[in-house]
Residue, then its C-alpha position, 0 to 999 in steps of 0.5 A: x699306890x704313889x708314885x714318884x716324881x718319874x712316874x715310879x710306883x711305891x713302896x720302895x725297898x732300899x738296899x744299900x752296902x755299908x760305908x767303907x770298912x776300916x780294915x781295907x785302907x792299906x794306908x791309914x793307921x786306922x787300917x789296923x786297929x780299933x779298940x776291940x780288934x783282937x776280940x772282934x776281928x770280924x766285926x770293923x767299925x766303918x772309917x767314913x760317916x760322911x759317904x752314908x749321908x753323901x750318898x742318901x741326900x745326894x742320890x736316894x732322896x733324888x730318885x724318890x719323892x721326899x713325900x713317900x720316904x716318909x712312910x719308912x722302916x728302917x733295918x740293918x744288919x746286926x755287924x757294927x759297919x751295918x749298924x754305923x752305916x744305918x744310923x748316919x741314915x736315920x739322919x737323912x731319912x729318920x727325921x721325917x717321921x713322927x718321934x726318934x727314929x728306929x733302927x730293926x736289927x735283923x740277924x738274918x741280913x747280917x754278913x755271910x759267915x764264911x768272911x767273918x771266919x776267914x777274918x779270924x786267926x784259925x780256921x772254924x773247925x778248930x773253935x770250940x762249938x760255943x766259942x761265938x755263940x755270942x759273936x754279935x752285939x748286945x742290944x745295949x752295944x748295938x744302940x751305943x755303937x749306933x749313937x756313937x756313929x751319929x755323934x761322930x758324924x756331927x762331930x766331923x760334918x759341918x752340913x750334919x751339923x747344921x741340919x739340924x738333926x738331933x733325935x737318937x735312933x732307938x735301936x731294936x733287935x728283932x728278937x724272933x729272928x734266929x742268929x745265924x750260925x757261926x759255922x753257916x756254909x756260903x750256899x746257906x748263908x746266901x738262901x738265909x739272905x735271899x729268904x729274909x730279903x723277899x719276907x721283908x719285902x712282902x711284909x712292907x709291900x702289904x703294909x704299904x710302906x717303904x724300907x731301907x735295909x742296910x746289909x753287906x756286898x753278898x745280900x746284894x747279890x742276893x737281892x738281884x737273885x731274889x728280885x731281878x732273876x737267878x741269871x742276874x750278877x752283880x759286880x764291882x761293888x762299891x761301899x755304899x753301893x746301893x739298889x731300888x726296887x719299886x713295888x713291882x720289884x723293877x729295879x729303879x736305880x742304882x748306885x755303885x755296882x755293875x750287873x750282868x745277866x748270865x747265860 
């Protein structure tokens, strides 16, 4: 196995929060509106594409050799501030691999269904059964939503637009992973998580690789409950929060969020 600069044995698994939503800033225009917002009330976009970069450049590249970061997989969420997030990413990390970077959308790290309904108008027992059905994006839509978030971050960034970087991440859906259902309870959606947390960390652990998993507040509850022990909790969680297993599932750093051990 390799190791890092501080003696830390890889592969890594990375788990970072999205970038901040633009439905939690009181004070901007923005906190009310994007585009599809009627139709898509669950699924913001994120408001800063710079925090995503600031933060893998700043702290992630850090703590883990440049070298091991190579060897690397990236996932994300299938809501667009997952999606948005993953790409600003690839700008740090994808670069260093061989072609355009790639970016797996894995439905079972996506939102706990209970918070994309309460962003909804009416409760989930008055929705037809197949109102949702298709309340994620399209590949197509996940690839330009991902597209537009690097080109947005170019645009807006002038150390993104020196690096550099100009390879679009090709966007692929894991398509043998089941969509979560719209009605999924919290107890269900928190297993769904720890489940498919563990199955992509055994995988890439046997393959001796690194991986990036972009997801959202309560998967990383789930992380510390499927990695660290079910006394572990997790608090005061930033955006961008983020956490760093090594391959012996220690926990190597983390950015952003408190935790504590329960009795």
């Amino acid at each position: 196995m390799e190791k890092a600069a501080a003696g830390v044995i890889g592969p890594f698994v990375v788990i970072p929060r999205h970038s901040v939503r633009m439905d939690v800033l009181p004070d901007s225009d923005d906190a009310t509106t994007w585009m599809d917002q009627k139709e898509r009330p669950w699924d913001p976009p994120i408001s800063d594409y710079h925090l995503p970069r600031k933060i893998f450049e700043q702290e992630i590249s850090a703590c883990i050799q440049k070298s091991l970061m190579k060897n690397l997989v990236i996932y994300s969420s299938p809501f667009r501030r997952c999606l948005q997030t993953a790409a600003v990413v690839t700008t740090v990390l994808g670069y260093e691999n061989d072609g355009p970077p790639q970016v797996l959308v894995h439905p079972g790290v996506g939102e706990v269904m209970v918070k994309a309904r309460q962003c909804c108008n009416h409760p989930v027992e008055n929705d037809k059964p197949d109102e949702y059905n298709s309340y994620l994006l399209s590949r197509e839509e996940q690839e330009r939503t991902a597209h537009l978030a690097i080109q947005n971050l170019l645009e807006n960034d002038e150390k993104s637009r020196k690096s550099g970087f100009q390879a679009l991440p090709i966007v692929q859906p894991v398509a043998s992973a089941p969509i979560p259902a719209w009605d999924e309870s919290y107890p269900q959606s928190m297993h769904r998580l720890e489940k498919t947390l563990r199955q992509l960390q055994q995988k890439y652990s046997t393959l001796g690789r690194n991986i990036v998993i972009v997801t959202h507040g309560d998967a990383l509850q789930a992380a510390a409950q499927a990695f660290l022990g079910r006394t572990t909790s997790v608090y005061d969680l930033d955006f961008c929060a983020c956490m760093v297993l090594d391959d012996e599932l220690n926990l190597v750093y983390k950015h952003g969020l408190q935790m504590m051990e329960l009795e």
